[in-house]
TITI-34525 format. One record per residue: residue in three letters; y, x, z of N, C-alpha, C in turn. Coordinates in steps of 0.02 Angstrom, whole numbers, padded with zeros to 5 digits, always signed. Each point is the difference from the previous one (the first is absolute). Layout:
ALAYXZYXZYXZ...
***
This chain:
UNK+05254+05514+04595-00034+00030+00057+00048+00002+00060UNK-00045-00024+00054+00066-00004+00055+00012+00074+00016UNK+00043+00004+00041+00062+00085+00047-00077+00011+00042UNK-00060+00055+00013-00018+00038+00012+00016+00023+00057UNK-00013-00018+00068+00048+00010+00047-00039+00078+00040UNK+00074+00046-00021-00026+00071+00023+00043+00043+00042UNK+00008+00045+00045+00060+00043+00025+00040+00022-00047UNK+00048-00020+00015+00056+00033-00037+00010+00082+00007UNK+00017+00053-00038+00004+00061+00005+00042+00011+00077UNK+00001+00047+00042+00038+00005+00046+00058+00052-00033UNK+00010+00019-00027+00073+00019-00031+00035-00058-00030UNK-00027-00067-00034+00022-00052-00016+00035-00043+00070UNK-00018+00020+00054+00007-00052+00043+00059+00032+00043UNK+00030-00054+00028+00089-00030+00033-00020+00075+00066UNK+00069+00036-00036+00004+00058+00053+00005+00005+00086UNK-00005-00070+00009-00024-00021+00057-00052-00010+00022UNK-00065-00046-00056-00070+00005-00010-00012+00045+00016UNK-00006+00049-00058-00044+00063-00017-00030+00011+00062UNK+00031+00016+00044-00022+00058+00070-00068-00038+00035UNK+00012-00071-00005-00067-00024+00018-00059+00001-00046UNK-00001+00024-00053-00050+00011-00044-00015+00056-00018UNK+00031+00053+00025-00018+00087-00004-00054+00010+00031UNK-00036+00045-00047-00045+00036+00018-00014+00007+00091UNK-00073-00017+00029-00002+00036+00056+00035-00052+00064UNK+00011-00064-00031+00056-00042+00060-00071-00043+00015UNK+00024+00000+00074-00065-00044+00029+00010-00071+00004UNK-00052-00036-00006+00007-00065-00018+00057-00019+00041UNK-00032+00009+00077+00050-00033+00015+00093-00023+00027UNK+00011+00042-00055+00052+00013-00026+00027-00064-00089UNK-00060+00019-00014-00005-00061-00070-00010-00064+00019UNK-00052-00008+00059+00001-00067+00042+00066-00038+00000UNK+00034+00059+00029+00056-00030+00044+00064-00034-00043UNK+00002+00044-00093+00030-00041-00039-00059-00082-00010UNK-00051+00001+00018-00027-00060-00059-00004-00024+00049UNK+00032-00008+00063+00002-00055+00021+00072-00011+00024UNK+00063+00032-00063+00070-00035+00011+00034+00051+00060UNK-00024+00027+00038+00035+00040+00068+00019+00066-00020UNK-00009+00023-00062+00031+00058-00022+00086+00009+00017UNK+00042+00023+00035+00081+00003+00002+00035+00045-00075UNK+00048-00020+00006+00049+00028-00066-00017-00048-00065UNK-00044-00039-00024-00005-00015-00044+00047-00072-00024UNK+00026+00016-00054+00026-00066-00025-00049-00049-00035UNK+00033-00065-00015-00055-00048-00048-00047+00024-00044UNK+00043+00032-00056-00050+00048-00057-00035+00057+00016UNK+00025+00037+00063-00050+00054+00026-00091-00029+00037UNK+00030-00068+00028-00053-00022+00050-00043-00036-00081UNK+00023-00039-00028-00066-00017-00058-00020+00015-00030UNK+00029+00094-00030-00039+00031-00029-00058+00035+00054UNK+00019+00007+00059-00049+00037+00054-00067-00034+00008UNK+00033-00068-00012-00044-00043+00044-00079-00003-00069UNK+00062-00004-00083-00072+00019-00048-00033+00044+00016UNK+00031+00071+00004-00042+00059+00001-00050-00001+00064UNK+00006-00033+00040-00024-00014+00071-00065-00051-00031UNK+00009-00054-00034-00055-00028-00015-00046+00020-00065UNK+00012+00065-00027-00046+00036-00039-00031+00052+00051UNK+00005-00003+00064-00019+00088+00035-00077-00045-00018UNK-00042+00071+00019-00076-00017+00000-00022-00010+00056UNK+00058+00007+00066-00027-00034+00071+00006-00068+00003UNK-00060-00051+00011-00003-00053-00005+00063-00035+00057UNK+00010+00018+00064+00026-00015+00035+00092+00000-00027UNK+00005+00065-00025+00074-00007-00013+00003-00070-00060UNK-00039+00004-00059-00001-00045-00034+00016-00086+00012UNK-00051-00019+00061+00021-00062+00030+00054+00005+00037UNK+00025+00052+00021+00062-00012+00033+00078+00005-00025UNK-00017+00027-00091+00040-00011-00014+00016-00072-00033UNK-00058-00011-00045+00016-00069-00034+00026-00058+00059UNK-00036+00015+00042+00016-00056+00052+00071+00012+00022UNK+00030+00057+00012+00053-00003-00007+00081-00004-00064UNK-00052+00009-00049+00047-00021-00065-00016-00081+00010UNK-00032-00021+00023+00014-00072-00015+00024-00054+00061UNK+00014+00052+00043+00052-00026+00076+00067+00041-00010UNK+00021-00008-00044+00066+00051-00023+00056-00054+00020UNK+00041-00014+00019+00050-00018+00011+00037-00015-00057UNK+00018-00083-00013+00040-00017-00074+00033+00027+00000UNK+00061+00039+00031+00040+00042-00009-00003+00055-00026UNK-00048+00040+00014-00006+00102-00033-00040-00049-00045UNK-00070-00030+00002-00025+00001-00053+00044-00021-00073UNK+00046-00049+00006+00045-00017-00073+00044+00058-00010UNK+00024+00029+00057+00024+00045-00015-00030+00067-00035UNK-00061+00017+00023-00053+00048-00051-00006-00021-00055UNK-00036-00060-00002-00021-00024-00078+00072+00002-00042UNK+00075+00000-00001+00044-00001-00031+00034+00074-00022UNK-00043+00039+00035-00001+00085+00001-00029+00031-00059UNK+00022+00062-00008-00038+00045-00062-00071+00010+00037UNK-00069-00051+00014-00039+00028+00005-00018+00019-00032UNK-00080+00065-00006-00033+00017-00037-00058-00076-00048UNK+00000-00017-00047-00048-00060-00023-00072-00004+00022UNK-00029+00050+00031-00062-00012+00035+00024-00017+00066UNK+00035+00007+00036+00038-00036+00074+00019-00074-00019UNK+00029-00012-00056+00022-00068-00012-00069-00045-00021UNK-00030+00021-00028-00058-00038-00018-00072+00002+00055UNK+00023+00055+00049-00019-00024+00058+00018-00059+00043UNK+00062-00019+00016+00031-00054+00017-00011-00054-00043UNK+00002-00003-00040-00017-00058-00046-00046-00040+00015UNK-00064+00045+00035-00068-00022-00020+00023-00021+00085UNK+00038+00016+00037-00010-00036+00062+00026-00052+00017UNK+00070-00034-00048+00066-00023+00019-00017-00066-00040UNK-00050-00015-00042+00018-00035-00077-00003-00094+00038UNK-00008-00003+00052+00025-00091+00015+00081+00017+00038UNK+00043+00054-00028+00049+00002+00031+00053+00017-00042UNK+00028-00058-00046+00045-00008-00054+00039+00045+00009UNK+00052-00003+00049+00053+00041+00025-00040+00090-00033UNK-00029+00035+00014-00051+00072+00017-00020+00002-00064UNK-00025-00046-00049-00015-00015-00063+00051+00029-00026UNK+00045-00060-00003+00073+00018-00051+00014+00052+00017UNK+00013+00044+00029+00021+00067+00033-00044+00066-00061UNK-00058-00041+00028-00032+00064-00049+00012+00000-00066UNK-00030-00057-00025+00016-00024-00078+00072+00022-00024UNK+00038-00001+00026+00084+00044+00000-00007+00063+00006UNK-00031+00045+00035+00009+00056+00011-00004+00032-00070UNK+00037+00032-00049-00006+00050-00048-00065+00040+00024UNK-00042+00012+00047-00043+00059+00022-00092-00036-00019UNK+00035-00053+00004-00090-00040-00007-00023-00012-00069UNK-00071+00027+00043-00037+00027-00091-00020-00069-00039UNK-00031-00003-00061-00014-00053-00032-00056+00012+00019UNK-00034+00013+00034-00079-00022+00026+00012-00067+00037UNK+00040+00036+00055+00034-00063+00050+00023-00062-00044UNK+00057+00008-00031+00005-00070-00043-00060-00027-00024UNK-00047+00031-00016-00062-00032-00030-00029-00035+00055UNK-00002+00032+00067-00046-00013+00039+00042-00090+00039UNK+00056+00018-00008+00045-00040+00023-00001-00076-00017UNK-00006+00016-00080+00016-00049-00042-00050-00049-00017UNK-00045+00027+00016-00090-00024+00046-00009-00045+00045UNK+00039-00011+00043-00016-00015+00088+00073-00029+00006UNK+00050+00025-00034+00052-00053+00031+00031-00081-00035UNK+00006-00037+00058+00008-00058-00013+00060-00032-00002UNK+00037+00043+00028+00069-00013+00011+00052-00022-00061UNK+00034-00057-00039+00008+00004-00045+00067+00051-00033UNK+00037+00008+00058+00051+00076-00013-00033+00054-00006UNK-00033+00012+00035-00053+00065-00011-00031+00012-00058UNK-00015-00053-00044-00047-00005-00054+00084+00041-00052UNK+00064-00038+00021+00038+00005-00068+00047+00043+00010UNK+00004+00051+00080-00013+00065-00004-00035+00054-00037UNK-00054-00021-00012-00054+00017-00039+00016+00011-00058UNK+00003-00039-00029-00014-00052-00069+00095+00041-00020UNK+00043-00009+00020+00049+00009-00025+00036+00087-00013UNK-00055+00027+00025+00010+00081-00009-00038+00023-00086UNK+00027-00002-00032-00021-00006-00084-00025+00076-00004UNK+00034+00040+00024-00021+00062-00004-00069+00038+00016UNK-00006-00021+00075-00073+00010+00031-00048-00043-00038UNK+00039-00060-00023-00071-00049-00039-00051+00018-00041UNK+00069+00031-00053-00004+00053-00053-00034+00065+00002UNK+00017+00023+00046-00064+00067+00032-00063-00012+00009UNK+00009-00046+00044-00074-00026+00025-00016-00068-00032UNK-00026-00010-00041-00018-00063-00019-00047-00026+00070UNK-00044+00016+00023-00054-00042+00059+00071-00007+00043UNK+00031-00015+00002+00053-00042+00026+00002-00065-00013UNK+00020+00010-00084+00001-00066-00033-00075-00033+00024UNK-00055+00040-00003-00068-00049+00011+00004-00022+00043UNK+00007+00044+00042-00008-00030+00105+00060-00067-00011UNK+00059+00004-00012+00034-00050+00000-00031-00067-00023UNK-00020+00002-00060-00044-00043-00044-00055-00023+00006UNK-00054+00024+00065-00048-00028+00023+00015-00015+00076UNK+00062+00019+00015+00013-00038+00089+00019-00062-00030UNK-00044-00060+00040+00022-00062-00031+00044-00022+00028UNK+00029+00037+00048+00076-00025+00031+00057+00023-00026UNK-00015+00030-00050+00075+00019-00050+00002-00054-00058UNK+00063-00013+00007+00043-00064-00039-00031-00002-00074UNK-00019-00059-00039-00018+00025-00055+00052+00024-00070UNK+00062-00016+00021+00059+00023-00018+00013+00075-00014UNK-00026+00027+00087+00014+00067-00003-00058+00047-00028UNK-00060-00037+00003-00044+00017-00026+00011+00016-00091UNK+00016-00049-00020+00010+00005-00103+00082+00078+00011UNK+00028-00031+00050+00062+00033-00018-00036+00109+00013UNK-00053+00020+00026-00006+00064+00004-00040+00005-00057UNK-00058-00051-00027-00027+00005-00046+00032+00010-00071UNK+00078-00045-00017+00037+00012-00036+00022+00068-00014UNK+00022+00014+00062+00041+00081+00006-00056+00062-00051UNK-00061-00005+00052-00062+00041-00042-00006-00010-00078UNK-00008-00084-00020-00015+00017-00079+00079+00004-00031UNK+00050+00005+00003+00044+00026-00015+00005+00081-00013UNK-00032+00035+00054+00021+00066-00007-00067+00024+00000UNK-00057-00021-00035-00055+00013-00013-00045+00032+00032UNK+00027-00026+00045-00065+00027+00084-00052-00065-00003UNK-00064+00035+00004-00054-00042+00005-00032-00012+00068UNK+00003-00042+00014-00016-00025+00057-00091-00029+00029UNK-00036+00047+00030-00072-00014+00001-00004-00050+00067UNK-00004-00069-00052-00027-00057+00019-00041-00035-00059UNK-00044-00036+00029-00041-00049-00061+00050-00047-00033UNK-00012+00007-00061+00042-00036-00057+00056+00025-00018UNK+00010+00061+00020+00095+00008-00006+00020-00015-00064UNK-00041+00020-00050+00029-00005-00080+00012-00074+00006UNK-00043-00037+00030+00002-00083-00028+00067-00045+00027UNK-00019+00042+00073+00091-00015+00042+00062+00015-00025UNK-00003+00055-00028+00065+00037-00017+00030-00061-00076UNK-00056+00004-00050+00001-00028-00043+00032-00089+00027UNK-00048-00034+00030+00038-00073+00060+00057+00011-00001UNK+00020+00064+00043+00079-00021+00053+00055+00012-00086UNK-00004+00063-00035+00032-00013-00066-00017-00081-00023UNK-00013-00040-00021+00006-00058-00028-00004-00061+00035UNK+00020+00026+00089+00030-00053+00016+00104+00005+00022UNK+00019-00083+00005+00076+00030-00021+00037+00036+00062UNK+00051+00028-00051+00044+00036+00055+00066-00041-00010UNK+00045-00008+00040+00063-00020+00005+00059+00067+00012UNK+00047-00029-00046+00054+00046+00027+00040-00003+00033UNK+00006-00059+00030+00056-00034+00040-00046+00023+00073UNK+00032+00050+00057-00045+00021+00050-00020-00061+00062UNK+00028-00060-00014+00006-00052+00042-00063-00041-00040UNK+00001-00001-00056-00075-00027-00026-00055+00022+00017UNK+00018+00068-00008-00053+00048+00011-00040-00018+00081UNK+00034-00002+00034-00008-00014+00046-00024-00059+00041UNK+00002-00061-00042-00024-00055+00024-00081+00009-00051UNK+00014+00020-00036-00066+00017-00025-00033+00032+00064UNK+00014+00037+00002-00052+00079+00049-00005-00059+00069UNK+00053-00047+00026-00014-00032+00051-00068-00053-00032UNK+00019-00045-00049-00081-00028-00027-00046+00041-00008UNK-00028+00041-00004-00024+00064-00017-00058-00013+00053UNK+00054+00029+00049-00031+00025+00093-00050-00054+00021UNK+00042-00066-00017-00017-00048+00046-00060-00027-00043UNK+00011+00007-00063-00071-00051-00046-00071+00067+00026UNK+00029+00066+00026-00062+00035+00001-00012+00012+00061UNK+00022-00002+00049+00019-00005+00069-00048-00076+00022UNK-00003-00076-00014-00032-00031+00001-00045+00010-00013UNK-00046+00022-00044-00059-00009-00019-00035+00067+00019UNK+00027+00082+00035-00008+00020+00028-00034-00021+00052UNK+00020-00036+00043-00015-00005+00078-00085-00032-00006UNK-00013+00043+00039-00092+00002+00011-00008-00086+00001UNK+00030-00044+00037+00002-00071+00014-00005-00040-00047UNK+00029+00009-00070+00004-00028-00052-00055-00009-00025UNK-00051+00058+00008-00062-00021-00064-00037+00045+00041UNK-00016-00004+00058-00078+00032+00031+00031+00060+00052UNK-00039+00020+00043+00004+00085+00028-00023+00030-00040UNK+00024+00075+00007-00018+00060-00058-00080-00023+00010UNK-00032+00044-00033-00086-00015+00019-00015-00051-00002UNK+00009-00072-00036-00035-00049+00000+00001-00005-00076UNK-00041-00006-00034-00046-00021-00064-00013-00063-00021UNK+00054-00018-00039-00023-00086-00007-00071-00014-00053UNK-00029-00029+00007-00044-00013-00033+00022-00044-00042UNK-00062-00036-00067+00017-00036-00058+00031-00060+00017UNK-00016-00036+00044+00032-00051+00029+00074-00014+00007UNK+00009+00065+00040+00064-00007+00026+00049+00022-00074UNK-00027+00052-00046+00038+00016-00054+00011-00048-00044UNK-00053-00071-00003+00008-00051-00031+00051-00023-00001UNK+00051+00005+00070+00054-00013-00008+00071+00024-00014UNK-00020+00061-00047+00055+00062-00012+00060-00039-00011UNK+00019-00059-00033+00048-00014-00034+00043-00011+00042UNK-00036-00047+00054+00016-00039+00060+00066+00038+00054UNK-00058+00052+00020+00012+00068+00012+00050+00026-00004UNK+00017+00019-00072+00058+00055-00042+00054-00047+00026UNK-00002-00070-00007+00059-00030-00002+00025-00016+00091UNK-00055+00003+00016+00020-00028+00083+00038+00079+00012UNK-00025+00053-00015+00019+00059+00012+00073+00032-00024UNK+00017-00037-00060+00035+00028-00026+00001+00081-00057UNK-00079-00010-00009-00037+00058-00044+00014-00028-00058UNK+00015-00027-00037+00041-00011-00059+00065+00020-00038UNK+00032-00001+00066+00069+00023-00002+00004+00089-00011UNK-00044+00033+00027-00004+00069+00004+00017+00006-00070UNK+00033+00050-00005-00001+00058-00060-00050+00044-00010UNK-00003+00029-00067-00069+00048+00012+00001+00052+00026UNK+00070+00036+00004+00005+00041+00057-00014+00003+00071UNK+00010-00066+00004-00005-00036+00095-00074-00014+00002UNK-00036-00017-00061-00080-00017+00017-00027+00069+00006UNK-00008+00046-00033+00005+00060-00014+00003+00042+00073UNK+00057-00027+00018-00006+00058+00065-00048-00055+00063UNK+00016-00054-00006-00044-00025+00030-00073-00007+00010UNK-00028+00025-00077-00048+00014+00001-00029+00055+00064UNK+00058+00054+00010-00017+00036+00009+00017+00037+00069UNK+00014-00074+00037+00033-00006+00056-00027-00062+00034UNK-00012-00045-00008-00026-00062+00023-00073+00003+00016UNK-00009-00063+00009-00092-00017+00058-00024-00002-00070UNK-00069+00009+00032-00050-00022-00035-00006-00051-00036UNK+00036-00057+00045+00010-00076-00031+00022+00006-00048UNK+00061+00038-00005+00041-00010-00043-00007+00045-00078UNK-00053+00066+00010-00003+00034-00037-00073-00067-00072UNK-00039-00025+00056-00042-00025-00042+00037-00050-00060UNK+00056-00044+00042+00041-00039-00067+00046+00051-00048UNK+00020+00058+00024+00011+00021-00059-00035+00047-00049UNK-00081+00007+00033-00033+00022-00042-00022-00064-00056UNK+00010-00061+00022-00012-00030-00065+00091-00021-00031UNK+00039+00035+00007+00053-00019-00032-00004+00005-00082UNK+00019-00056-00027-00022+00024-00072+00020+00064-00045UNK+00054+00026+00022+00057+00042-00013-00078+00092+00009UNK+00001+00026-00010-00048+00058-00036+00024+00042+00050UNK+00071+00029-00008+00035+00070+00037-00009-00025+00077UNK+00016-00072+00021-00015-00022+00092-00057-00021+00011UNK-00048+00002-00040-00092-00021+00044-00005+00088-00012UNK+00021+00040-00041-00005+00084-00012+00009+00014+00077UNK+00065-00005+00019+00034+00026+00046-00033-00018+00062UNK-00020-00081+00014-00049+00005+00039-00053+00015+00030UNK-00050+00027-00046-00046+00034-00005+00000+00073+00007UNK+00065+00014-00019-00014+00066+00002+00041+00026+00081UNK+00022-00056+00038+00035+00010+00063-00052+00057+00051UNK+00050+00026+00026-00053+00041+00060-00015-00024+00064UNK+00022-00062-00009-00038-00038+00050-00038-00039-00015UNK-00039+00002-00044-00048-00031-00039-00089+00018+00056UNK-00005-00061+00018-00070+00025+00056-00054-00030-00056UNK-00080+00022+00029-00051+00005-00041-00032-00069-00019UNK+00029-00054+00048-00015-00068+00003+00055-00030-00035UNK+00050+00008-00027+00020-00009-00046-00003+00014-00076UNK-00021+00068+00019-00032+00013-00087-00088-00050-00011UNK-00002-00013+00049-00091-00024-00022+00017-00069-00007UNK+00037-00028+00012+00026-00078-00004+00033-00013-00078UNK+00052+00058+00000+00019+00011-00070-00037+00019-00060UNK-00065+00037+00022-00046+00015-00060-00064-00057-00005UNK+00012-00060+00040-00033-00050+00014+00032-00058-00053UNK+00071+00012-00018+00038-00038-00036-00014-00006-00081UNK-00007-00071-00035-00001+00006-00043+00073-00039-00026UNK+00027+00001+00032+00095-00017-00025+00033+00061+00019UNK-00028+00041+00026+00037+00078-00013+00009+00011-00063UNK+00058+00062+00009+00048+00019-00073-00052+00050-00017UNK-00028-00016-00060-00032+00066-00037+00000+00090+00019UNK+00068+00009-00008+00021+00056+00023-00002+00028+00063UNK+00000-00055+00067+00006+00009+00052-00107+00011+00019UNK-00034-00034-00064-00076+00010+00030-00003+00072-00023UNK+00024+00017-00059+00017+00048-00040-00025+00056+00061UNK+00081-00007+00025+00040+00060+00028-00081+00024+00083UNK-00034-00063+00037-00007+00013+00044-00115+00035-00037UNK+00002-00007-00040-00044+00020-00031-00005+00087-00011UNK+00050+00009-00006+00019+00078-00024+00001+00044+00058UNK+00024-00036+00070+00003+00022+00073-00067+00020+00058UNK-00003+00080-00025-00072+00039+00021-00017-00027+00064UNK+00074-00006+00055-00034-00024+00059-00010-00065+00017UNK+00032-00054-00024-00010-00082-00024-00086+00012-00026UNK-00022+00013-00043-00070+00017-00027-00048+00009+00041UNK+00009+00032+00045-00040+00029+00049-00013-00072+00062UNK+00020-00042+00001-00006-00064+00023-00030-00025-00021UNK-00073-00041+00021-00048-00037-00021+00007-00047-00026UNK+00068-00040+00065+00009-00072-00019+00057+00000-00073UNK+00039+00061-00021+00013-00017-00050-00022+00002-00055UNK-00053+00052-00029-00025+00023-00037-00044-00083-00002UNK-00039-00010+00037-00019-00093-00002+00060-00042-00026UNK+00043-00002-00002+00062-00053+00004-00013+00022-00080UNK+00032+00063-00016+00029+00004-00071-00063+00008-00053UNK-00093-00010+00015-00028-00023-00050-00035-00077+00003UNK+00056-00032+00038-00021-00042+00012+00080-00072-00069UNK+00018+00067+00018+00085-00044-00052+00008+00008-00042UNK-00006-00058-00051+00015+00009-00059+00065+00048-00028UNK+00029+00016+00043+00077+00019-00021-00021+00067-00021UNK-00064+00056+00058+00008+00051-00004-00033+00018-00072UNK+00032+00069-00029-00044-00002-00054-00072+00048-00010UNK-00046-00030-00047-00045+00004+00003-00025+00066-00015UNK+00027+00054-00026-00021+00064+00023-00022+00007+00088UNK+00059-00017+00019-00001+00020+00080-00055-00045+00004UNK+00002-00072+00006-00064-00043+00035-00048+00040-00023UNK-00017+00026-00040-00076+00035-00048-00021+00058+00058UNK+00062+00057+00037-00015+00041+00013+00018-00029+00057UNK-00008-00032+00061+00017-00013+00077-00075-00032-00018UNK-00037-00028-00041-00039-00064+00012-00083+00029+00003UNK+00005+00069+00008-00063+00046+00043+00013-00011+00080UNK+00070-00011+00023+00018+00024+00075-00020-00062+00027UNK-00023-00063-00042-00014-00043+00031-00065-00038+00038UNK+00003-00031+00060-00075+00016+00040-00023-00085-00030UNK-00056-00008+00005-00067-00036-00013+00029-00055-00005UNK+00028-00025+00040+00019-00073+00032+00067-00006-00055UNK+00047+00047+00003+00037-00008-00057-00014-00003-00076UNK-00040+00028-00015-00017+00011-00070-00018-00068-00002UNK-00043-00022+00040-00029-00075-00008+00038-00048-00023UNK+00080-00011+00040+00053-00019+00003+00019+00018-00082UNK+00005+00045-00017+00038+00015-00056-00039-00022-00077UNK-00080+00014+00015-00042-00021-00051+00015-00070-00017UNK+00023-00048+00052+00007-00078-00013+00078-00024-00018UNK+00030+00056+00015+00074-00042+00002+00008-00014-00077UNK+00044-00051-00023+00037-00023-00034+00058+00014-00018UNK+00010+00043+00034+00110+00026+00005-00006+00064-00013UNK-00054+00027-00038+00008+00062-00014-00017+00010-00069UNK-00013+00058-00037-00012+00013-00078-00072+00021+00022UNK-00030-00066-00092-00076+00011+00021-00030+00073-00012UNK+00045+00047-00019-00029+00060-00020+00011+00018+00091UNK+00030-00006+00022+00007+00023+00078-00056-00036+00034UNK-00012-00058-00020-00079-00046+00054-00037+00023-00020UNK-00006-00005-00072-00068+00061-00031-00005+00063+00050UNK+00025+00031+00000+00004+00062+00024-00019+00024+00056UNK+00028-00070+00051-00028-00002+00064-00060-00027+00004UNK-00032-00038-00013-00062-00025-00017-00038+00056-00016UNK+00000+00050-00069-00047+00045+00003-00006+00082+00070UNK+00084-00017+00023+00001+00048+00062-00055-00041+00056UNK-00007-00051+00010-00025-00059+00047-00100+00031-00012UNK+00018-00007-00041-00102+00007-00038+00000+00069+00014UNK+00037+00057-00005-00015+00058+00014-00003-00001+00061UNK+00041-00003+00067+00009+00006+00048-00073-00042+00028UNK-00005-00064-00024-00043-00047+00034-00056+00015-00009
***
């Protein structure tokens, strides 16, 4: 849950503050800090003012402070952010500063910044020091696991550094809520480690780059595009022009769960069980992908399985059509979806050939009732 952005107690606040937040002080007096012209104040006095200034309930001081926390001068401002602020002041700045590496690193350093912020951080930044800022504080990782997640679904963190926080967690038996973790954790154990740290390392450099390629939206579609049967005809083609072969199942795995659409559909048919899992079960999984996938009859069992069982997947016309229409799904479910189906379909289903005749039967006598 992100920092809650609220007034800080006025006994909490810089004995310089306070006086503008006592009881009975007229705005414009509070104005006059949130818009920077307050005298006496140092760096850390003016950015904690300037928070408490953008929680008042006068709309006016409010815009005049943010607007002025974010015309702060590189100077006081690095110099604040490197200060004992309070962590709701720092994670105020955060949310204003974050295309500004320099203001970043500052915070991410500060001993004072909460692990909300790292979470929120570890989200949105792209920076690849920033990420191993992040990533290299074992302690906070360890506290906060949605660290490790946010790290693990920004697809701009290394996939190196990615296994290396995931490691840390199943080591010290922190569970980490992402889809598949058991199946990942289980991957990154039985793939090798080196002891020599210079191996190690040209590894983690092959690593980056075999997942780093096939990453990039360019390789295999924009997010949101849906290849159809056609184009999957040529998976093999594909994997190899891509370099989706080479992946590890760790690297397909997170890719599942990080990559386009394009790319999620070839590894929903990966033959491998735990990475068409992982695909499917991605949270970027859109509804035109599941109806394409429950349209599949070279889908993985488990994966028709899994999207069968999913109350709000169900509630979709076009899938609930897809999956009694596939041999894959099984025939309990076809038995009970195959009332939801309208006139024109049943028709469809009474004739097909690719289904179990106890299922055409079935529709046929739904067909004579209805008709």
């Amino acid at each position: 849950m992100p920092l809650e952005r609220i007034p800080l107690q006025v006994d909490e606040l810089p004995a310089a503050v306070a006086p503008f937040f006592a009881e009975d002080v007229k705005a414009g007096k509070v104005l006059l800090l949130a818009r920077g012209l307050a005298p006496g104040l140092d760096a850390s006095d003016l950015a904690t003012g300037l928070y408490q200034s953008a929680c008042h309930e006068n709309t006016k001081i409010v815009e005049a402070a943010v607007k002025s926390a974010r015309e702060l001068p590189d100077a006081i401002l690095s110099g604040a952010l490197s200060s004992q602020l309070d962590p709701q002041v720092l994670d105020f700045f955060a949310g204003l500063v974050q295309s500004q590496t320099d203001k970043i690193q500052r915070i991410l350093l500060n001993p004072n910044t909460a692990d909300e912020t790292a979470v929120d951080l570890a989200r949105v930044v792209s920076e690849d020091s920033l990420l191993e800022i992040i990533a290299k504080n074992e302690q906070r990782l360890l506290r906060s696991p949605e660290i490790i997640k946010a790290l693990y679904l920004n697809p701009t963190t290394r996939m190196s550094t990615a296994n290396r926080c995931l490691e840390l967690a199943v080591r010290n038996d922190v569970v980490v809520d992402i889809p598949a973790y058991k199946e990942i954790a289980q991957a990154l154990g039985a793939e090798q480690k080196y002891d020599d740290p210079m191996d190690q390392a040209l590894a983690d450099a092959e690593s980056d780059a075999a997942f780093g390629g096939v990453h990039d939206p360019r390789a295999l579609g924009e997010d949101g595009e849906v290849p159809d049967d056609d184009a999957l005809a040529e998976e093999e083609n594909l994997r190899k022009r891509t370099s989706l072969l080479g992946l590890t199942i760790s690297q397909k795995i997170r890719l599942a769960h990080v990559g386009t659409a394009y790319q999620r559909a070839l590894l929903l048919r990966d033959p491998n069980r735990v990475v068409a899992m992982a695909a499917i079960k991605s949270p970027l999984v859109k509804e035109t992908e599941v109806i394409r996938v429950s349209q599949s009859r070279s889908a993985n069992d488990d994966v028709i399985r899994y999207i069968t069982l999913n109350r709000d997947w169900l509630k979709i016309h076009q899938v609930k059509v897809a999956l009694v229409a596939n041999p894959k799904c099984p025939l309990p479910t076809s038995m009970r979806l195959l009332p939801h189906m309208r006139l024109v379909e049943l028709r469809s289903l009474s004739r097909s050939k690719n289904i179990s005749s106890a299922l055409r039967n079935a529709a046929k006598n739904l067909l004579n009732k209805k008709g």
